[in-house]
N, C-alpha and C positions, 0 to 999 in steps of 0.2 A: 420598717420592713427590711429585711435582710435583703442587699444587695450584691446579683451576681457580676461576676467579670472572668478575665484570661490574665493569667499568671505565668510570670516565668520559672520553671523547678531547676532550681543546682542539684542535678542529677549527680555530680560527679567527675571528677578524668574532664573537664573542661565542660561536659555536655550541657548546654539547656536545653529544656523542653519546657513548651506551653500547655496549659489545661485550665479548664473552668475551675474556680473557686469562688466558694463564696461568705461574703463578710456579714457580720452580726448588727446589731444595733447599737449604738455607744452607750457604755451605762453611765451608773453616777460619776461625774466629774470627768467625761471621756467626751470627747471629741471625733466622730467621724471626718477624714479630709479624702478630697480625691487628688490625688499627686497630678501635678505638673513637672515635676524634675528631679531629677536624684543624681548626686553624682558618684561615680564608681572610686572606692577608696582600694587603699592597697593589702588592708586589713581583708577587704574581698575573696582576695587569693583562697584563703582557706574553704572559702565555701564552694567555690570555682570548683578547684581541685577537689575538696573532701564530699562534697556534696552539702546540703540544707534540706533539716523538714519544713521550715520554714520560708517565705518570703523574704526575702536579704534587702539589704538597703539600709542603709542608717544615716545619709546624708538625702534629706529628702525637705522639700517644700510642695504646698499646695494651697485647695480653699476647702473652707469647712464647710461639709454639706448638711449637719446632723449635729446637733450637742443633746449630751442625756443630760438628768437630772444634777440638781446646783452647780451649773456651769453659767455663764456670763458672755462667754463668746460669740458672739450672732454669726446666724448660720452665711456665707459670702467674704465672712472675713479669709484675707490671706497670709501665710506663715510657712516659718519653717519650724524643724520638731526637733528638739534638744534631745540627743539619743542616749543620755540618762536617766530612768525615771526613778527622779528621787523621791523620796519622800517628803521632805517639807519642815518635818518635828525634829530631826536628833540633831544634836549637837554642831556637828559642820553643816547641817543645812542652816540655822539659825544666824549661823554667822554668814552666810551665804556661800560657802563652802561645799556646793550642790557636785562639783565634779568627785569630791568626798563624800556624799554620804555614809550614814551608818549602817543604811536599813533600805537599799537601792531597792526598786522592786522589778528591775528588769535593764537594759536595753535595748531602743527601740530597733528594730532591722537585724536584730542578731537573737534575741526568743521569743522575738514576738514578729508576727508578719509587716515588713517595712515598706521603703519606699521603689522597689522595684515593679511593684503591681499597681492597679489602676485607684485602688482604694487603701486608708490605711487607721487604724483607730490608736489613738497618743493622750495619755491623760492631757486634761488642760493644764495646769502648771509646767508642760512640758513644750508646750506650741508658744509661739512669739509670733506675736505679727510684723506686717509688713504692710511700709506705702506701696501703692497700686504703681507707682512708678519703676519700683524693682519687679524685674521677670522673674518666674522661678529659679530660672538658669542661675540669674546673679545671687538670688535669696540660699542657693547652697551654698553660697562661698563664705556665708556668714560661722556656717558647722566648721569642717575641718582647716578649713584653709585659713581664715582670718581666725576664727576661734581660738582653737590648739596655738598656733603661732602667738597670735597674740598675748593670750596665757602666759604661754613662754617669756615672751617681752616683760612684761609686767614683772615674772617672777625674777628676770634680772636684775630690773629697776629697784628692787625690793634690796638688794644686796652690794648694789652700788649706782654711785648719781651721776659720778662723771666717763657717762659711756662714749669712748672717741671714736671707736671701731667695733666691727662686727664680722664674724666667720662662720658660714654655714656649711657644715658637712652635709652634702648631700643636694641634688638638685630637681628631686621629683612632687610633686606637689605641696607636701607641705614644707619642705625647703622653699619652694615655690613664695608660698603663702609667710616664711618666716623673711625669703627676702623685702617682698611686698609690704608686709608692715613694719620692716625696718626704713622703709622708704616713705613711708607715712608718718610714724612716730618721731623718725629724727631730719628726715627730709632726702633733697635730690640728691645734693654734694656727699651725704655719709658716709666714708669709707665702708665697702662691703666686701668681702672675696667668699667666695662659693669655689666648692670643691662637687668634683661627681667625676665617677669613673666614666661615663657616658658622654662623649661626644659631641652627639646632637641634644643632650640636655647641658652641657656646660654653654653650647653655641646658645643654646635657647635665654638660660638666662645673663648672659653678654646683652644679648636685646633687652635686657630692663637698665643697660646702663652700669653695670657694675664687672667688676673682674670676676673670671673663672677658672682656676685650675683643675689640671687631674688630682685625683683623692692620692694618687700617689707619688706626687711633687710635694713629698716634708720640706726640703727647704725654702718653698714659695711660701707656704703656709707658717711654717716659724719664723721667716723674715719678717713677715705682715704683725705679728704680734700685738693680736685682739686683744681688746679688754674683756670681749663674750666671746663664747665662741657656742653654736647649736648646733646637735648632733641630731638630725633626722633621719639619718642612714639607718641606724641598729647597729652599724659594724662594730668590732671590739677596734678595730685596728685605727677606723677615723676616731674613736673617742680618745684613745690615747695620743694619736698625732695633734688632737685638739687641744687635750691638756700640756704637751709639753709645747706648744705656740702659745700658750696665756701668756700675756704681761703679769706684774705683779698685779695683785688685789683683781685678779682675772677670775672669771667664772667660767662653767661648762656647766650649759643647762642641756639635759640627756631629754630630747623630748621623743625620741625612736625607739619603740619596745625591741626588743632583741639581744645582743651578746652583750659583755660584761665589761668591766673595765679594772687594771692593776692598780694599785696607789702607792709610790711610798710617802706615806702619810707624813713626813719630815721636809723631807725636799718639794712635794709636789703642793702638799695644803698650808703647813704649821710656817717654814719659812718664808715664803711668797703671802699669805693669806690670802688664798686662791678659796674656792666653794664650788664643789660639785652638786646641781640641784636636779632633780628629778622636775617633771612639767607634764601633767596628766591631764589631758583634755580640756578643758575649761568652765567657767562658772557662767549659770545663766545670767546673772547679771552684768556680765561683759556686753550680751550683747546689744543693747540699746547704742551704751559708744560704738559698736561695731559694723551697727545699721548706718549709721551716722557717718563713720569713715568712708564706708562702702557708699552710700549717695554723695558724699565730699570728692570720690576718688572712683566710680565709675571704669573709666576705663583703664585705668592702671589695675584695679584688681579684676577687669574683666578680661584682660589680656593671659590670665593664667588658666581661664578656658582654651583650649585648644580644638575640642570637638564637641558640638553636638548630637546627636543622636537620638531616631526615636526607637521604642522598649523592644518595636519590633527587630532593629538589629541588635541587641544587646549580645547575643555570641560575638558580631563582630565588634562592636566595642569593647567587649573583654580580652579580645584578638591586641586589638591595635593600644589600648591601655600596658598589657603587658608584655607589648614590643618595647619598652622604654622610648618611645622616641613621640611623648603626645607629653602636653601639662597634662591638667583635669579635663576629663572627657564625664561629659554631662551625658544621662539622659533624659529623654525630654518627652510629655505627652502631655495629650489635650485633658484637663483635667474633668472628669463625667465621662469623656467619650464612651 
């Protein structure tokens, strides 16, 4: 039976407004879930601002109330939803290369109604479970924040073995999330420096134990002379400041959609044999290790929650999200209510 509920509309110009809506019945291979959590990304902005015909959310966990036709998942189970929906069959899925697919069919939170409302429908291939001992709260941080970052990590790893140091542009949550799993993957002592124009987010992350400068202190930043360095800013200006701080045989993984970056391809790549890689979301099969870090590490990556929230203040959580001066700001509701 089709189930109704109260939705929030990205009217626009900042506005939300609530109204009934109502959801379908999960067909073959879909999953009905009713949301307990979703966290506000910064990709958000746009719908914020431009408005949505859709439900927004795409960092979203819940329980599944409803499975259609050849699905496997029992109805109780709990999960978060992989806001990709890939396909399965082409070529980069096979290798498991799902953050590339060939033949994506959507998504989730961005064409298709997500996790900012009370209900939300997600192929099965795209839901991952979870132990009952993670909250929904925590079960977001497995998407953008451990996800994406760790992705990144990975693709470093891929390009060189002996990583000594580490440099993050940028200090808002998935800077956040990349200091976090630089702190898990290589440990407490790891050199780290983080950069942000922000203040109360460089102060913030000082509290995980690591150094922080302004984005526009270059010679803090090229004295420390990473061997990575991640740009989760977007800015053109921290990419370049990043690349001329590489050590030799240095990388700069660009994981921040936005401006561009200069190269001279002689001095900055060929002589140093430096690597600039691109780092796009990440593979669902990350996330089992990822569940796994996050029950290992609890409160260190639950410390990049800064607010809770439930769906009913969602203006003001969008308020205080882009004050700059919060981590991840969760929302949170009873899942059914």
């Amino acid at each position: 039976m089709p189930r109704s509920g109260t939705v929030p509309r990205f009217r626009g110009n900042g506005v939300i407004e609530f109204e009934p809506h109502e959801y379908r019945d999960p067909g073959p291979d879909e999953l009905l879930l009713a949301i307990g959590a979703n966290a506000i990304c910064g990709t958000d902005r746009g719908e914020y601002r431009n408005g949505s015909p859709i439900v927004p959310g795409h960092e979203a966990a819940g329980v599944v109330i409803a499975a259609g036709a050849d699905t496997t998942t029992a109805p109780g189970t709990r999960g978060a939803v992989y806001l990709m929906d890939f396909c399965g069959t082409c070529r980069s899925c096979k290798l498991g290369a799902t953050n590339q697919c060939l033949a994506k069919r959507g998504d989730f939170g961005q064409n298709v109604d997500g996790g900012y409302g009370p209900y939300a429908i997600s192929h099965e291939s795209n839901f991952f479970p979870i132990d009952d001992a993670t909250t929904f709260a925590q079960a977001t941080m497995l998407l953008d924040v451990m996800g994406t970052s760790g992705h990144a990590l990975r693709r470093a790893a891929q390009v060189r073995e002996d990583i000594e140091s580490v440099y993050i542009a940028g200090a808002g949550p998935i800077g956040l999330g990349l200091l976090v799993m630089t702190r898990i993957k290589y440990g407490a002592d790891f050199p780290i420096l983080v950069s942000d124009l922000s203040e109360w987010r460089r102060e913030f992350a000082e509290t995980f134990g690591v150094g922080a400068v302004d984005a526009n202190d270059a010679e803090t930043v090229r004295n420390f002379q990473p061997d990575m360095a991640f740009d989760s800013s977007g800015k053109g200006a921290a990419r370049q400041l990043a690349m001329s701080a590489l050590s030799k045989r240095g990388s700069l993984i660009c994981v921040g959609h936005g401006e561009g970056l200069e190269l001279n391809v002689s001095r900055d790549l060929i002589a140093p044999e430096r690597a600039v890689l691109g780092s796009e979301y990440f593979r669902y099969d990350e996330m089992p290790d990822n569940l796994q870090h996050l029950q290992e590490n609890r409160d260190l990556v639950g410390r990049v929650i800064t607010h809770e929230l439930p769906v009913e203040e969602l203006p003001k959580a969008f308020e205080l999200f882009l004050s700059g001066t919060t981590g991840k700001v969760v929302i949170v509701q009873e899942p059914g209510a």
